[in-house]
N, C-alpha and C positions, 0 to 999 in steps of 0.2 A: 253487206250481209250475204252477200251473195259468192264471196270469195274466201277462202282462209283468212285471208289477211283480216277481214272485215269481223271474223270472230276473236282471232288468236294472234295476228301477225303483226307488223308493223304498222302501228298506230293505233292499236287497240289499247295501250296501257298493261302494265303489267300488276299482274294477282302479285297483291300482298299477301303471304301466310297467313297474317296473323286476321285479315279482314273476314266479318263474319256478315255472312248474309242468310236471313231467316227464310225460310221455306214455306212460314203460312202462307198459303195461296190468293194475297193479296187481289191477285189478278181473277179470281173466281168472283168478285164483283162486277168485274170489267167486262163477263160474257151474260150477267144475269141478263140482262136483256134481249139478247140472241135466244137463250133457254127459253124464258117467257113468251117469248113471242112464238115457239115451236110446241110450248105446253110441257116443255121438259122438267122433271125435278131435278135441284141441282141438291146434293149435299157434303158439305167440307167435316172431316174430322180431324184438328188440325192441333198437334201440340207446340205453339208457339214459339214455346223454348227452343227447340230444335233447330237449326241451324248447320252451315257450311260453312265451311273455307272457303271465300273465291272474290267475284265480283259481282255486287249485289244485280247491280244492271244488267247482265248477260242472264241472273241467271232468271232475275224476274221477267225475261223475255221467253227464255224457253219455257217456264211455266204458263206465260200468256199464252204461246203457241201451241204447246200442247193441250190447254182448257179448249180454244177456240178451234180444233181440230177433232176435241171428241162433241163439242156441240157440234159443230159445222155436220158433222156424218151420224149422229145423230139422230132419227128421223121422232122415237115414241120412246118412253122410259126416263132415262137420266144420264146424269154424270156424278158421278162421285169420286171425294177427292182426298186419300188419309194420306198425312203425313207424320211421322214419326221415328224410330230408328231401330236398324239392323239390332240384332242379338252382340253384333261385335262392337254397338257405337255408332256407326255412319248414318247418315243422316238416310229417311225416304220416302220419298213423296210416287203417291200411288193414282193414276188416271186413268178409272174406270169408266165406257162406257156401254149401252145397252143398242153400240150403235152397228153398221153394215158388217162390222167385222172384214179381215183377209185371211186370206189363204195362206197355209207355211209359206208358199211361192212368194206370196205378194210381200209377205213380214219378213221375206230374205232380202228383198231388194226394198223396204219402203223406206229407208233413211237415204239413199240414193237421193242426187239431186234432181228433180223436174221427176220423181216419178210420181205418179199418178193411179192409185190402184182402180180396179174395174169397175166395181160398183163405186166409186169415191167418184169418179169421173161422171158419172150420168147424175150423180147426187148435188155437185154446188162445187160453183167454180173454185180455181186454185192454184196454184203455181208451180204445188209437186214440192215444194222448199221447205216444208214446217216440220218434216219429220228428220229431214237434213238437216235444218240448223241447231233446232234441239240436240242432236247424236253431236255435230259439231262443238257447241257450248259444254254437254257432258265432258267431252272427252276434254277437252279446256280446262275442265276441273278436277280430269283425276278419277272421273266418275265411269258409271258404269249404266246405259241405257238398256232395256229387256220392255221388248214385245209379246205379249202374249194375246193371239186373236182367236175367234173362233166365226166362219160366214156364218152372216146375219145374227150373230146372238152378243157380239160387240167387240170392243178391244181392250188389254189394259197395257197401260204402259205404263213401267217403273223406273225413277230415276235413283242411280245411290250415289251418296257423293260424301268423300268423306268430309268429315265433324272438324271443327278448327282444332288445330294441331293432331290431327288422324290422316293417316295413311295404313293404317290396317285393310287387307284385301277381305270383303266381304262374305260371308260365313251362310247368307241366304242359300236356301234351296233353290238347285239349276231350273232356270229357264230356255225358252229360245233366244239366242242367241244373236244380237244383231250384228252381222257382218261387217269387219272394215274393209270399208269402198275406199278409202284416202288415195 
């Protein structure tokens, strides 16, 4: 996981087209207990049917890693989780939360590997890797990741990925922009 290859490269298997992988946020059980245990609310708005082109397993990891990233910084409030899709089709799964927030600075370089933002780092250990593997698996897909933070009032992060048999370029209103570090 640590390397390209470990996302995208040799020996990761190759995306079938036609393979659909659903976006309900499965893995937003898998943090309730992290949330609970911090007093957090968690809430999914989550339209089933929706779905991606890709590989289910990659992508139910970047979703795991991005739930357990806006728990993890998190401190009061919540996480919240819609998924749904773009005006043109494409599939998008939305991870809000109420947590430290960064800085444009920080939201230019957090997909970077081993980076660490400022207040993340005094908040609960971590590797610097979950916002890098996530950006990694997106782009594996075709997809398109978007940062959007504000200090201390929290973050949201957008994943769009096109819909099985969609490759339509996304019609959403611009956000920030997450920079290719490859």
């Amino acid at each position: 996981w640590l390397t390209r290859a470990g996302v995208g490269g040799a020996g990761a298997g190759e995306r079938s087209p036609g393979e659909r992988a659903a976006l309900a946020p499965a893995g937003a059980d898998a943090v309730q207990p992290a949330a609970d245990k911090k007093g957090l609310a968690r809430t999914v708005d989550a339209d089933a049917s929706v779905g991606a082109s890709g590989r289910p397993a990659l992508l139910r990891k970047a979703v795991r890693n991005l739930l357990d990233n806006a728990v993890k910084y998190t401190r009061e409030g919540g996480v919240r989780v819609d998924v749904g899709t773009t005006a043109d089709g494409q599939a998008r799964l939305t991870c809000t939360d109420t947590g430290v927030g960064m800085s444009d600075e920080e939201c230019a370089t957090a997909t970077e590997r081993f980076y660490r933002g400022t207040e993340a780092g005094r908040m609960a250990q971590g590797s610097g890797l979950g916002l890098s593997l996530i950006r990694r698996i997106v782009e594996e897909h075709d997809g398109e990741l978007r940062l959007d933070s504000t200090p201390g009032e929290g973050t949201r992060v957008t994943i769009i990925l096109p819909a099985p048999s969609s490759s339509v370029p996304s019609l959403e209103p611009e956000h920030k922009q997450v920079p290719d570090v490859a």
